[in-house]
VEXDREN-2710 file (C-alpha; in Angstrom, 1 decimal):
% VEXDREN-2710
k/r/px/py/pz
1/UNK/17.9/-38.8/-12.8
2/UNK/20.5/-36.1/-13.5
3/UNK/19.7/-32.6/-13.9
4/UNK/19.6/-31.0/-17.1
5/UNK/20.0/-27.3/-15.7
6/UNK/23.5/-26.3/-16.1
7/UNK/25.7/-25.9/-13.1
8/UNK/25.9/-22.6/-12.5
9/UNK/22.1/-22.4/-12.7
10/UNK/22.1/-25.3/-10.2
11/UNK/25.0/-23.1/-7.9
12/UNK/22.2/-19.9/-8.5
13/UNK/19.5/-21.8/-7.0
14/UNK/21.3/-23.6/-4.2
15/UNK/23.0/-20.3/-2.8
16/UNK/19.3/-18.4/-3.3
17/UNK/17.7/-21.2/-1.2
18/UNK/20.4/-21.4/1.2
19/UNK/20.1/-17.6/1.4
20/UNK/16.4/-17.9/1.8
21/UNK/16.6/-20.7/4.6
22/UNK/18.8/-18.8/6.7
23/UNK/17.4/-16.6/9.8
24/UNK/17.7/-13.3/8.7
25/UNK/16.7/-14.7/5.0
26/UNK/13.3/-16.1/7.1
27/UNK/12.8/-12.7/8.6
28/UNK/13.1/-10.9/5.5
29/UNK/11.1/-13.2/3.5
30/UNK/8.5/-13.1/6.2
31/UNK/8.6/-9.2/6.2
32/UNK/8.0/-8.9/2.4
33/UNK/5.0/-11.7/2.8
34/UNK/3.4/-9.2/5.2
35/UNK/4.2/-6.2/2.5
36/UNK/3.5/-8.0/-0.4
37/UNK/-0.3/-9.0/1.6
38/UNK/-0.3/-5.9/3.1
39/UNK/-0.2/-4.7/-0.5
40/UNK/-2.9/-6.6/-1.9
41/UNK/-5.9/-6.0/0.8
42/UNK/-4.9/-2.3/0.3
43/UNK/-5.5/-2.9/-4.0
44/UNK/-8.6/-4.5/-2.7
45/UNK/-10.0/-1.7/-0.8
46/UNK/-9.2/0.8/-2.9
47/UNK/-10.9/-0.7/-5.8
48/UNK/-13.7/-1.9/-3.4
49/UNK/-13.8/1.9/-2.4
50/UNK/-13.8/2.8/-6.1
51/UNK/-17.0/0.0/-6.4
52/UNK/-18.7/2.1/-4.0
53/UNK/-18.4/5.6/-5.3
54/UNK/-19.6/4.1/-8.6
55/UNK/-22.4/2.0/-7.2
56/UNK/-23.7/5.2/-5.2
57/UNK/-23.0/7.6/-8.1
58/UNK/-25.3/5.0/-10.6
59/UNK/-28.3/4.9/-8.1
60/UNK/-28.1/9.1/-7.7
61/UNK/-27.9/9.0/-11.5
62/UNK/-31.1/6.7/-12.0
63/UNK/-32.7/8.6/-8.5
64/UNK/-32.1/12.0/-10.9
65/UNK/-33.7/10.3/-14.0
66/UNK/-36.7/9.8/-12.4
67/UNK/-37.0/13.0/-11.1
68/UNK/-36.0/14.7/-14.6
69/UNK/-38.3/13.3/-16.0
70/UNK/-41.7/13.9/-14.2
71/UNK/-40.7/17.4/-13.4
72/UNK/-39.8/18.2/-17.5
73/UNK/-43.4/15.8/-18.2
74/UNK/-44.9/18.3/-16.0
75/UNK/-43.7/21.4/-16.4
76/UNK/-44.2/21.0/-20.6
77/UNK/-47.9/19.9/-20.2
78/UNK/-48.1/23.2/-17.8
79/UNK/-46.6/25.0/-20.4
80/UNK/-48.6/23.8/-23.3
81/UNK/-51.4/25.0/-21.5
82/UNK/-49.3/28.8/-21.0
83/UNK/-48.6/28.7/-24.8
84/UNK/-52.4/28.1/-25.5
85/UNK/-53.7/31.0/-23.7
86/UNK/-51.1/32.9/-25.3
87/UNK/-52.3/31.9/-28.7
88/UNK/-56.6/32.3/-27.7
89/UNK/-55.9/36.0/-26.0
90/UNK/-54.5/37.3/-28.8
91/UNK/-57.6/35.6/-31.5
92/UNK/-60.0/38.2/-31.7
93/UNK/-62.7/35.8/-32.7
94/UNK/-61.9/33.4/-29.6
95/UNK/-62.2/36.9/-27.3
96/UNK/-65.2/37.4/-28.7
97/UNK/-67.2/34.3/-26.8
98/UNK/-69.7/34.2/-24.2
99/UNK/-67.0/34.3/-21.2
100/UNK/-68.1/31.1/-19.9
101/UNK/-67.6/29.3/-23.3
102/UNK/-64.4/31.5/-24.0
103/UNK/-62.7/30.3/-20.4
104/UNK/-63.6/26.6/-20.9
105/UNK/-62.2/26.5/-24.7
106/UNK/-59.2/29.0/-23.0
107/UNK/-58.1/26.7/-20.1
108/UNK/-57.7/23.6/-20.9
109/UNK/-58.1/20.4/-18.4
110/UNK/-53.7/20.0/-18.6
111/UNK/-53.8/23.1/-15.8
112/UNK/-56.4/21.1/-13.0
113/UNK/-54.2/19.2/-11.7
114/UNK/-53.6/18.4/-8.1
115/UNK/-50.7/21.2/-7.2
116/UNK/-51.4/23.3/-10.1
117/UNK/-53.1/26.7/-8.9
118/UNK/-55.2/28.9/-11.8
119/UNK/-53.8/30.3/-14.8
120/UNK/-54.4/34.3/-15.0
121/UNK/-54.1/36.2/-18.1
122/UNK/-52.5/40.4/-16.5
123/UNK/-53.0/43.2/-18.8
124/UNK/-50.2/45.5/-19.0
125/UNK/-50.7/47.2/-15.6
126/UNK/-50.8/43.7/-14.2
127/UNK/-53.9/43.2/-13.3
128/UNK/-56.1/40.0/-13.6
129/UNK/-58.2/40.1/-16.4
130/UNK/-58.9/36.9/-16.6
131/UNK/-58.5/33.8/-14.2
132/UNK/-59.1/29.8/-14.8
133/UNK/-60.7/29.4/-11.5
134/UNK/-63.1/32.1/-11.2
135/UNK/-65.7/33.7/-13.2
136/UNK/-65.6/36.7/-13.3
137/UNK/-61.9/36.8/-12.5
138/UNK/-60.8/37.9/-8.7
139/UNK/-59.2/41.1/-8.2
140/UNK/-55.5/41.6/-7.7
141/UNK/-52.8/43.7/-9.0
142/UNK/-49.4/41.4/-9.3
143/UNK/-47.2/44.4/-11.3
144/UNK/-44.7/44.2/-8.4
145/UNK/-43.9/40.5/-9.6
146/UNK/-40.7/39.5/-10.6
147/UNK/-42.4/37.4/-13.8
148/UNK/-44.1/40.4/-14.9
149/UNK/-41.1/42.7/-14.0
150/UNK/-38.9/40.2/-16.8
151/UNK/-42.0/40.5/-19.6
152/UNK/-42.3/43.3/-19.5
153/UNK/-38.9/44.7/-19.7
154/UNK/-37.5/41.9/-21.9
155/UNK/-39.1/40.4/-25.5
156/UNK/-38.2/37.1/-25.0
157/UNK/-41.4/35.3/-25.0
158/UNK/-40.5/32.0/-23.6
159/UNK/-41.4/30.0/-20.3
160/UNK/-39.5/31.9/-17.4
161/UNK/-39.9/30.2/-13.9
162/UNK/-40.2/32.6/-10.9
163/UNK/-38.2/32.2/-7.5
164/UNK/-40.4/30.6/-4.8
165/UNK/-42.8/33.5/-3.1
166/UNK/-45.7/33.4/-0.5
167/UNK/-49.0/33.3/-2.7
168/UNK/-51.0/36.0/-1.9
169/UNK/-54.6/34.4/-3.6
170/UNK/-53.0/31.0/-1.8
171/UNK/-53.4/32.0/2.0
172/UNK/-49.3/32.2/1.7
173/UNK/-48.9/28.9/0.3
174/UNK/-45.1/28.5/-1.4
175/UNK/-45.5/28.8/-4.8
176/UNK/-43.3/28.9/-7.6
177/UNK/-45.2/30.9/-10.9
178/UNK/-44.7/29.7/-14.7
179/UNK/-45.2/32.4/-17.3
180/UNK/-45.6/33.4/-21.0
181/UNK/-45.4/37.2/-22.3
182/UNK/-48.2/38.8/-24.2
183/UNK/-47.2/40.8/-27.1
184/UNK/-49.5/43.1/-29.5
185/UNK/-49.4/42.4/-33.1
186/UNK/-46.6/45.3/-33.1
187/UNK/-44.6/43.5/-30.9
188/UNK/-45.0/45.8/-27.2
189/UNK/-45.8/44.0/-23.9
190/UNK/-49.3/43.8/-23.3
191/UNK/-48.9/41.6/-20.5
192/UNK/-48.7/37.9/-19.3
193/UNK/-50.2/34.7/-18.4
194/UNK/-49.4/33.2/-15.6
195/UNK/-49.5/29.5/-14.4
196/UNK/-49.0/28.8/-10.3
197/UNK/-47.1/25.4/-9.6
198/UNK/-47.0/24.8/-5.8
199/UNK/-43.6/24.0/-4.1
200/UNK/-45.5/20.7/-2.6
201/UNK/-45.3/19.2/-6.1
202/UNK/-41.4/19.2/-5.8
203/UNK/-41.3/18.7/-2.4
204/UNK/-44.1/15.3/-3.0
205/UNK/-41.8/14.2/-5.7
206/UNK/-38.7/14.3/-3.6
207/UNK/-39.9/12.6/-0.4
208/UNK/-40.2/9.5/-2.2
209/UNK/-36.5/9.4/-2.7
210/UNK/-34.2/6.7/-1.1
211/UNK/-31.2/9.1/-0.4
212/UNK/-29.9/7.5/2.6
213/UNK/-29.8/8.4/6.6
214/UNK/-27.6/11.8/5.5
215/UNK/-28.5/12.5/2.1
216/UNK/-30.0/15.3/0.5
217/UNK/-32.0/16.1/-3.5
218/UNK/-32.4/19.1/-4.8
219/UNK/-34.3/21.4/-7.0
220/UNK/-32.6/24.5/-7.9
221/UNK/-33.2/27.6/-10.4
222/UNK/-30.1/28.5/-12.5
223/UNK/-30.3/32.2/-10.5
224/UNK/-29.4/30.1/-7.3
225/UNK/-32.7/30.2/-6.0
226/UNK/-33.4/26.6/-4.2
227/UNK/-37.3/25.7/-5.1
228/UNK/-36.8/22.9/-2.4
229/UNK/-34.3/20.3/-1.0
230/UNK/-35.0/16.9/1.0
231/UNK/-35.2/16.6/3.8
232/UNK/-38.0/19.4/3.5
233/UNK/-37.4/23.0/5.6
234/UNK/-39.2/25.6/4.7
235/UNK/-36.4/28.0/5.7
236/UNK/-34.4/26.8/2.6
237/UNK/-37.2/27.1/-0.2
238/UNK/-36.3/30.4/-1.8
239/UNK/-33.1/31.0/0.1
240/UNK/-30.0/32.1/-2.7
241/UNK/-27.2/29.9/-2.7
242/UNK/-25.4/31.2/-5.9
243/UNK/-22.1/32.0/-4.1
244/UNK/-22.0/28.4/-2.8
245/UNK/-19.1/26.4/-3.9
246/UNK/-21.4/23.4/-4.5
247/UNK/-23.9/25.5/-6.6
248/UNK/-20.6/27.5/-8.7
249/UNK/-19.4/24.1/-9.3
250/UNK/-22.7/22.5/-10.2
251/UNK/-22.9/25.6/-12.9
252/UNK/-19.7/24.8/-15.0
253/UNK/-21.0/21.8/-16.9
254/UNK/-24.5/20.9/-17.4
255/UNK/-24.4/17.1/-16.1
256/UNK/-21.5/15.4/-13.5
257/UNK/-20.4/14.4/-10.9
258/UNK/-18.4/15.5/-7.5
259/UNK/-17.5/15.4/-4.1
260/UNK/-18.6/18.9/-1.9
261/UNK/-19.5/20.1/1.4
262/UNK/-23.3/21.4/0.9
263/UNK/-23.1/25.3/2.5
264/UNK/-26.7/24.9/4.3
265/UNK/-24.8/21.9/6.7
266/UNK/-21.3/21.7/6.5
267/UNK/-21.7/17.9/5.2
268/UNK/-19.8/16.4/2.8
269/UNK/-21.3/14.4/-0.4
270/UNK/-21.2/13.0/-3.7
271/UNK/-23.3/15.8/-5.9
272/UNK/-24.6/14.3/-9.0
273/UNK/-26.4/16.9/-10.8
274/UNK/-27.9/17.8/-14.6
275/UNK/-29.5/21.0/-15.3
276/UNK/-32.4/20.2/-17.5
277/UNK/-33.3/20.8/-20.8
278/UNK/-35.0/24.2/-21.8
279/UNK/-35.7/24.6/-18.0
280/UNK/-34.0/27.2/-15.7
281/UNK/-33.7/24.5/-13.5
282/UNK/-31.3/22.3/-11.5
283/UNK/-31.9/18.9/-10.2
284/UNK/-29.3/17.2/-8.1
285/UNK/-29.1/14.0/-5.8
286/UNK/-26.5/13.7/-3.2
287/UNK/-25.8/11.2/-1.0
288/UNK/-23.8/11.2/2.0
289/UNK/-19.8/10.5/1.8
290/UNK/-20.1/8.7/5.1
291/UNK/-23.2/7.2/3.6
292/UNK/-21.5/6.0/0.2
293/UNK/-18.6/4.3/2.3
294/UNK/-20.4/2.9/5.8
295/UNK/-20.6/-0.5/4.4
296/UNK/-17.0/-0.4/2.8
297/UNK/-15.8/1.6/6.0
298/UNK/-17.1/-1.6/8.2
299/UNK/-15.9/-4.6/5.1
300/UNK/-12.1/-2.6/5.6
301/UNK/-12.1/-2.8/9.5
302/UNK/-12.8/-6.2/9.1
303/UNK/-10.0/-6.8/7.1
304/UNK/-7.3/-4.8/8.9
305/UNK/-8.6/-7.1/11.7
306/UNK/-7.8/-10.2/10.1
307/UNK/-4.5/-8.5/8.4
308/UNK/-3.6/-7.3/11.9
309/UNK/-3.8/-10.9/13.1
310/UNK/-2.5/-12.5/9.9
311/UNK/0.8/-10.2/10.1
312/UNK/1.2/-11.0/13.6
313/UNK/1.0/-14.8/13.3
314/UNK/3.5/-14.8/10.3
315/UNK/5.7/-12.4/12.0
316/UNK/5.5/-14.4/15.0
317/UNK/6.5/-17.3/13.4
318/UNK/9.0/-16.0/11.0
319/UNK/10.9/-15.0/14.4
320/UNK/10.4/-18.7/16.5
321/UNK/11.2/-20.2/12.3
322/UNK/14.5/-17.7/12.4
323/UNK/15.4/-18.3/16.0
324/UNK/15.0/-22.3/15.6
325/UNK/17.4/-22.1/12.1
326/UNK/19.9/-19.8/14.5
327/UNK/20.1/-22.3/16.8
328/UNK/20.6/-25.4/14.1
329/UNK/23.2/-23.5/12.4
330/UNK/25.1/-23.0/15.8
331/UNK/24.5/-26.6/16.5
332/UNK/25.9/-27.6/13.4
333/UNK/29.0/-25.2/13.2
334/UNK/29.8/-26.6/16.7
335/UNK/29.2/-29.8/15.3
336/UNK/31.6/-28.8/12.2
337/UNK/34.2/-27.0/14.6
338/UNK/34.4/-30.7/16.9
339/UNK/34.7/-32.9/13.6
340/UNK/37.6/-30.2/12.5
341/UNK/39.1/-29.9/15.8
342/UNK/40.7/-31.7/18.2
343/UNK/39.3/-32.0/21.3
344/UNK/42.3/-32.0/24.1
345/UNK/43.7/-29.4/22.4
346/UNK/41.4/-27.1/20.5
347/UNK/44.3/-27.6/17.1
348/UNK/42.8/-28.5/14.0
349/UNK/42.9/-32.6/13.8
350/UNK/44.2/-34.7/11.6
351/UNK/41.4/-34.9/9.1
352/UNK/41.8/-30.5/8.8
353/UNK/45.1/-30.7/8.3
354/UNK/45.1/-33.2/5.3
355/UNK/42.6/-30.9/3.4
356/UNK/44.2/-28.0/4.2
357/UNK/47.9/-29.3/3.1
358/UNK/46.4/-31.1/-0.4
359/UNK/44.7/-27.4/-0.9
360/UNK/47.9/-25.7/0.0
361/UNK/49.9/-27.9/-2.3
362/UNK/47.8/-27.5/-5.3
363/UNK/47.8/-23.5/-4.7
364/UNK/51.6/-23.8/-4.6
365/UNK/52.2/-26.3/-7.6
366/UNK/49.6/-23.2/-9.5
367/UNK/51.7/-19.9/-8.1
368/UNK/55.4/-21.5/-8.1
369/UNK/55.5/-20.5/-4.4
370/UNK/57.4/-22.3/-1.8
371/UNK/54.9/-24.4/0.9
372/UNK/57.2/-25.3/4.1
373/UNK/55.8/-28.0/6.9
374/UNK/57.1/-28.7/10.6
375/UNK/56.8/-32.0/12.1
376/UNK/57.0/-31.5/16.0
377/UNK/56.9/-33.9/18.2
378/UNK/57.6/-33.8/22.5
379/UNK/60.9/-35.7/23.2
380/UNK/60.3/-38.8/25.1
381/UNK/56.9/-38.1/26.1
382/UNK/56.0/-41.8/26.8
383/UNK/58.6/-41.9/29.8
384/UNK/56.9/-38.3/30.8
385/UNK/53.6/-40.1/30.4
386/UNK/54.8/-43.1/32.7
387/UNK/56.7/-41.4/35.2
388/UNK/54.3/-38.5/36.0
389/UNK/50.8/-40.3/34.7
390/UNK/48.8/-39.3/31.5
391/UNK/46.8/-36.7/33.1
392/UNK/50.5/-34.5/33.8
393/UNK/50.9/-36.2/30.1
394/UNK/47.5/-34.2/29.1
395/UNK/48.0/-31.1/30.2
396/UNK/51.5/-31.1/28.7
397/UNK/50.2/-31.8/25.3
398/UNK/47.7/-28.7/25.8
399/UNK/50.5/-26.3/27.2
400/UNK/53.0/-27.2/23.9
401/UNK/49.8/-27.0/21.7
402/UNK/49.3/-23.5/22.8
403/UNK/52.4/-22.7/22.8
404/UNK/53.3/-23.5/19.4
405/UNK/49.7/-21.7/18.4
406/UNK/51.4/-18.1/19.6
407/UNK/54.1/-18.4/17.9
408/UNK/52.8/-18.8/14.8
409/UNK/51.1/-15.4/14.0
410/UNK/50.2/-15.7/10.3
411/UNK/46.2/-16.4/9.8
412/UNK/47.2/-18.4/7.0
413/UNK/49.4/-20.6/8.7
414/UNK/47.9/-24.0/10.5
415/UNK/48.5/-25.7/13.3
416/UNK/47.1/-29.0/14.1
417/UNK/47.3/-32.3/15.8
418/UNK/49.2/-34.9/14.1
419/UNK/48.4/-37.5/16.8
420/UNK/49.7/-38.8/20.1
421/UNK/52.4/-36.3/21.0
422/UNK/53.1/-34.9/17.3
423/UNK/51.8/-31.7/15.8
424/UNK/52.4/-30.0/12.7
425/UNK/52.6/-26.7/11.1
426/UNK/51.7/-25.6/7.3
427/UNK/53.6/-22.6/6.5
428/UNK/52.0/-21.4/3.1
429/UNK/54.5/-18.9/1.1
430/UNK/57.1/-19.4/3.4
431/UNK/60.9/-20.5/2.3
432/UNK/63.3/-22.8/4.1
433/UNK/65.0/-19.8/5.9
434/UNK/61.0/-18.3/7.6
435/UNK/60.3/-22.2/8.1
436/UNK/63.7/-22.4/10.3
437/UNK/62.8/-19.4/12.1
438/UNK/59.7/-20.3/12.9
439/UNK/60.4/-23.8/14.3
440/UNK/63.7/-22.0/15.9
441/UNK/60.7/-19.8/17.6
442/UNK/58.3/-22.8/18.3
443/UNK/61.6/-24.9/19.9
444/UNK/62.7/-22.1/22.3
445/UNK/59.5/-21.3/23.6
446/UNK/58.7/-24.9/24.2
447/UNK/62.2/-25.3/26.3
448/UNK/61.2/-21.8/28.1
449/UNK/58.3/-23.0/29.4
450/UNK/60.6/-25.1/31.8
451/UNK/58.0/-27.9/32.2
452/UNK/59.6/-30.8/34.8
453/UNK/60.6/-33.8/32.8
454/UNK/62.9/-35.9/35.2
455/UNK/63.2/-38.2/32.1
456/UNK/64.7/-36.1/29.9
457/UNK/68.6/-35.2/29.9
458/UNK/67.7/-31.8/29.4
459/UNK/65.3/-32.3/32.7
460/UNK/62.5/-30.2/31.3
461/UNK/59.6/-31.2/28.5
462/UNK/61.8/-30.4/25.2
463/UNK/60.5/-30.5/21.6
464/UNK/62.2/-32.0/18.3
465/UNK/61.1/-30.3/14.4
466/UNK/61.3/-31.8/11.4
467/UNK/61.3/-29.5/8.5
468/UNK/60.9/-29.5/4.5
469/UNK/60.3/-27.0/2.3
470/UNK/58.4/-27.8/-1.8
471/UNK/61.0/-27.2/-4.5
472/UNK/61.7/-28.7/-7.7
473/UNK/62.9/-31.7/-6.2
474/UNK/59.3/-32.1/-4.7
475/UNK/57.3/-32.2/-7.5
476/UNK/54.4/-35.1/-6.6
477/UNK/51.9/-34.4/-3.7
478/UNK/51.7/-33.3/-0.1
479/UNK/51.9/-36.8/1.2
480/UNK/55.5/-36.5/-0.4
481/UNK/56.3/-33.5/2.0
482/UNK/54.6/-35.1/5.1
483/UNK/57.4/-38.0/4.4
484/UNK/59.7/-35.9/4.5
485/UNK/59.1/-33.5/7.2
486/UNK/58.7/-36.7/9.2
487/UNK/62.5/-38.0/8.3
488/UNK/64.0/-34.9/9.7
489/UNK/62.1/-35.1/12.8
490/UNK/63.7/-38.8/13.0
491/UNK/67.1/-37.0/12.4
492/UNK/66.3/-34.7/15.2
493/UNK/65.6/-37.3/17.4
494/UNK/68.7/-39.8/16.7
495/UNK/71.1/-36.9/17.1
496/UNK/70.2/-35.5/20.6
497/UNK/66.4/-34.1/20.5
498/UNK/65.8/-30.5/20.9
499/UNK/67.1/-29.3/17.8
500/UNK/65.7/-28.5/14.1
501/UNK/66.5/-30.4/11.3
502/UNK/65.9/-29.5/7.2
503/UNK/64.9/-32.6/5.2
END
């Protein structure tokens, strides 16, 4: 079935696959298989690498939620319980109870819990005058706080949350304090309740956390005071970190994301932090770069294994596919250059010469141009051939086909094998006066290679030229020419040999 592609899209896509099927087309096309592979697996990782960093920043995220929320469940029922001590100190009738009844109605069950210390009510000085856990209330003096510093010389009267200090009614215990500022009726200090939260809460709530082998989590104060961190140290609760990088960061925006090298070990990880809301406080989960990439780090050696292997294989082959295609396109361009040439004496045969003259002949009936031909042939060769044997005969044909090759200099000039003894030369743009110089040339040098011929009267091997030149006159085809190339070589011949003669 014909094709119905046109032919110059049919030429397109024969020269791109030839180009393709050729060695160095096999090489290239074997180099841009690599690349364009190569390519690919690196598009894979890096979105595989992207998968990770999400997958590690979603379980910090959901890690965070949990711990947002018990600490802000906590810390409001805590501070329910500040607000209603608050409220009862300053009701004269509520004062006015037996203290037994008046502490029980006071502080409520919401402060017993398991790391929750007492809640003390400090008079302006202070000093405890009243205290959840004991009736009457133990002694101490706590002025010198930082909690009661901030009532006192501020009139906010919300929660504030204290750095983490060494309890002193706690043997030492590390203890974080949540308080609430007393204010008279015309608004001066008159002091402050204080709730005790130990740092084990925080430190209880963040052991249970899957953070990986070199994660850490987090609970900070907005002052850059760390409550604690995981894995536990005691060193690090309290210590200030507000001049780390991590913490400045972490400060900017109140919920995100990012990657930083913690101050307290030089490690880098993904932060993912939210400070949370109404709190001073800062909760953040952050696992372990080399963590969040082990598995991909291992899943991409893998596969620069396999590519590794892969590109070797295909280059390998691309090379033994190249060299094999070399050698068949040598194979078949010797093959070519024996069907085109003849073999005694390495001319162009008789086949080349008919293509080349019918080409030649159209180009010249085109341009106007002259096209001139020689018809050579060795004079008397078959007595040279009997008299001396046809192996002197062969090299004799090989030393005049050699001989006529140099003297015709032009690479657009042929000369080839006619057959037997006879040769002939195609002489594109070339008149009748170049055509008579040239076989002039070709007949001298012939004589001057003084090759014994016993037979001939000139007693050396001479040659006889037959030449024609296209004019009007010759108007129908290069067979035409060949004719008549071939008659002058007869009239060479009959009148003596050794001579030119113009058809």
């Amino acid at each position: 079935m014909r094709s119905s592609l046109p032919p110059f899209v049919r030429r397109s896509i024969s020269s791109s696959a030839s180009r393709v099927l050729s060695p160095s087309g096999v090489i290239v096309c074997g180099v841009l298989l690599i690349l364009f592979t190569c390519s690919l697996c690196a598009w894979v990782l890096f979105e595989s690498r992207k998968d990770a960093y999400n997958r590690a920043e979603e379980n910090a995220r959901n890690l965070m939620l949990v711990i947002e929320r018990d600490i802000a469940r906590n810390i409001e029922l805590y501070d329910l319980s500040l607000q209603a001590v608050v409220e009862g100190v300053a009701d004269p009738q509520m004062m006015a109870l037996p203290a037994k009844i008046r502490n029980g109605v006071l502080f409520d069950r919401a402060a017993s819990g398991k790391y929750l210390g007492s809640i003390f009510v400090m008079n302006e000085r202070g000093d405890i005058v009243l205290d959840s856990g004991f009736l009457p209330a133990r002694a101490g003096s706590f002025g010198d706080r930082d909690y009661f510093r901030f009532h006192r010389d501020n009139g906010n009267t919300g929660l504030y949350i204290s750095k983490p200090y060494e309890s002193r009614l706690r043997d030492g215990a590390l203890t974080i304090a949540l308080s609430r500022r007393i204010s008279h009726p015309d608004g001066s200090f008159g002091g402050v309740v204080v709730g005790t939260l130990s740092i084990d809460y925080f430190r209880a709530l963040l052991d249970g956390l899957s953070v990986g082998e070199h994660g850490t989590a987090a609970v900070i104060e907005t002052n850059g005071a760390m409550i604690t961190r995981l894995p536990y140290d005691p060193h690090v609760v309290g210590r200030d970190i507000q001049n780390a990088p991590v913490f400045i960061q972490a400060m900017s925006t109140k919920e995100g994301a990012f990657m930083g090298t913690a101050s307290i070990d030089g490690i880098r990880r993904l932060y993912v932090y939210k400070h949370l809301h109404g709190l001073p406080i800062i909760v953040d989960v952050a696992p372990a770069e080399s963590d969040v990439y082990a598995e991909w780090r291992r899943r991409a050696l893998r596969l620069e294994i396999v590519m590794a292997v892969f590109s070797i294989i295909l280059g390998a082959g691309s090379l033994l596919l190249s060299r094999e295609l070399r050698r068949r396109q040598r194979a078949e361009s010797k093959l070519q250059h024996l069907a085109r040439t003849d073999a005694l004496t390495g001319l162009s045969n008789r086949g080349t010469f008919d293509d080349t003259l019918q080409k030649e002949w159209q180009r010249a009936n085109r341009s106007g141009r002259p096209l001139s031909l020689l018809f050579i042939d060795i004079d008397q060769f078959k007595a040279y051939n009997d008299y001396y044997g046809h192996q002197a005969g062969d090299e004799v044909l090989r030393a005049v086909a050699q001989c006529v090759g140099l003297c015709v200099l032009r690479s657009a000039d042929q000369v080839a094998r006619y057959g037997g003894e006879e040769f002939v030369v195609t002489l594109p743009d070339t008149d009748a006066t170049g055509a008579t110089n040239v076989a002039e040339t070709v007949r001298r040098a012939v004589f001057d290679l003084n090759l014994e011929h016993v037979q001939s009267r000139y007693g050396r091997v001479t040659v006889s030229i037959g030449l024609v030149t296209s004019d009007e006159r010759v108007a129908r085809d290069g067979a035409t020419l060949v004719n008549m190339a071939d008659s002058a070589l007869y009239e060479a011949k009959s009148t003596g040999r050794n001579r030119v003669c113009e058809a």
